[in-house]
C-alpha positions in Angstrom: 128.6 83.1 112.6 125.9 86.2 111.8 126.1 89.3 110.7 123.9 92.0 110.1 123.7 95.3 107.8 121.6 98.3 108.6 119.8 100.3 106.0 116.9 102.9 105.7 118.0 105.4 108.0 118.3 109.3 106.9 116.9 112.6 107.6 113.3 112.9 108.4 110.9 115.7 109.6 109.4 115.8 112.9 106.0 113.4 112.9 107.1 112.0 110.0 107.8 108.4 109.3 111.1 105.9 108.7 111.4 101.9 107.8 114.8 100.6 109.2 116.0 97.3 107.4 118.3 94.8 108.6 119.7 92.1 106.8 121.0 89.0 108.1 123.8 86.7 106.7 126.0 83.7 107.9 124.0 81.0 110.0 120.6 82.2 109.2 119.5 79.0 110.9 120.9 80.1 114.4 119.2 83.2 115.0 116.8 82.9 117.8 116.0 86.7 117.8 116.7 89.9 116.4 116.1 93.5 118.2 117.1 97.4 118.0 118.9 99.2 119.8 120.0 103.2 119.9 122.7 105.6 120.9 122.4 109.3 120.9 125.4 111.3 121.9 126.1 111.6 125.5 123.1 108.9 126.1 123.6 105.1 127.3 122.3 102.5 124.9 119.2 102.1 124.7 117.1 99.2 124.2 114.1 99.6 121.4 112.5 96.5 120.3 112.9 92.9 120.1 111.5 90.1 118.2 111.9 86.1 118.9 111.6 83.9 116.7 108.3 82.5 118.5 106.7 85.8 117.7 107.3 87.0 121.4 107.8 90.7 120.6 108.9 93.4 123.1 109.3 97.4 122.7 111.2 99.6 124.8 109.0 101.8 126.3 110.3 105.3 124.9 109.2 103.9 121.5 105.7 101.9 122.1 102.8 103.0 120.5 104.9 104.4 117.8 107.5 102.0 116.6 106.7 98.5 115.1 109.2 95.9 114.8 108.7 92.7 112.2 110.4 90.4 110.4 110.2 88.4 106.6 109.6 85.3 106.6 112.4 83.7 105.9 113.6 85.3 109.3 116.6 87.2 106.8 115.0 90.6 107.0 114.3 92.5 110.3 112.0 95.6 109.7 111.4 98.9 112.4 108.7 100.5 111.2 109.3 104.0 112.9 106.0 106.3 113.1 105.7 109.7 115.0 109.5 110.5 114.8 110.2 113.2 117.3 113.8 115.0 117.3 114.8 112.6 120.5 114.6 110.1 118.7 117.6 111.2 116.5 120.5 108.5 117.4 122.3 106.1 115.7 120.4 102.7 115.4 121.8 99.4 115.8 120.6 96.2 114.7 121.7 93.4 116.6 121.0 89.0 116.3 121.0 86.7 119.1 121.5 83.4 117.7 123.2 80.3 119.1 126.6 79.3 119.6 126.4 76.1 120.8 124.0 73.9 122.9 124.2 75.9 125.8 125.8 79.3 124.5 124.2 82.3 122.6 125.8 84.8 120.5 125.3 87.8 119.2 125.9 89.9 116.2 125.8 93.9 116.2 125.4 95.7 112.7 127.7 99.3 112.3 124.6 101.1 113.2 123.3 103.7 110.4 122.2 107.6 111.2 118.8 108.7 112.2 118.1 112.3 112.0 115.0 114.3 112.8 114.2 117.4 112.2 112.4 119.8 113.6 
């Protein structure tokens, strides 16, 4: 069992810059990999950024170049470091764990989401 809490989000201008956080609790042990994901209103889900707990790291391609994903050490804490904020990228943001379940099963684990706004 995982969850996971957003924070960090708010209102921000247009080229300006925003840290998500996203804090991991339960079987901290199980989680293979942790990612973002986005929903803007009238939009389909959309994938952002994932990192593995090899390192293996993958952006979505709306968001490379701009957006850097990365996590603490202790593999609690999973950062998006969000540069160049244009008003498209307004949407909620949703943290989500992959960790797993059994031998042969994974799971994962979806925070509430928390508000990104940008102005501009």
């Amino acid at each position: 069992q995982v969850q996971v809490v957003e924070s960090g989000g708010g209102l921000v201008q247009a080229g300006g810059s925003l840290r998500l956080s996203c804090a991991a609790s339960g079987s901290i042990d199980s989680i293979n990999a942790m990612g973002w994901y986005r929903l803007a209103p009238g939009k389909e889900r959309e994938f952002l950024a994932r990192i593995a707990s090899a390192g293996t790291i993958d952006y979505g391609e709306s968001v490379k170049g701009r957006f850097t994903i990365s996590r603490d050490g202790a593999k609690n804490t999973m950062y998006l470091q969000m540069n160049g904020l244009k008003p498209e990228d307004t949407a909620v943001y949703y943290c989500v764990a992959e960790f797993f379940a059994s031998v042969t099963e994974y799971g994962s684990a979806w925070g509430q989401g928390i508000q990104v706004t940008v102005s501009s």
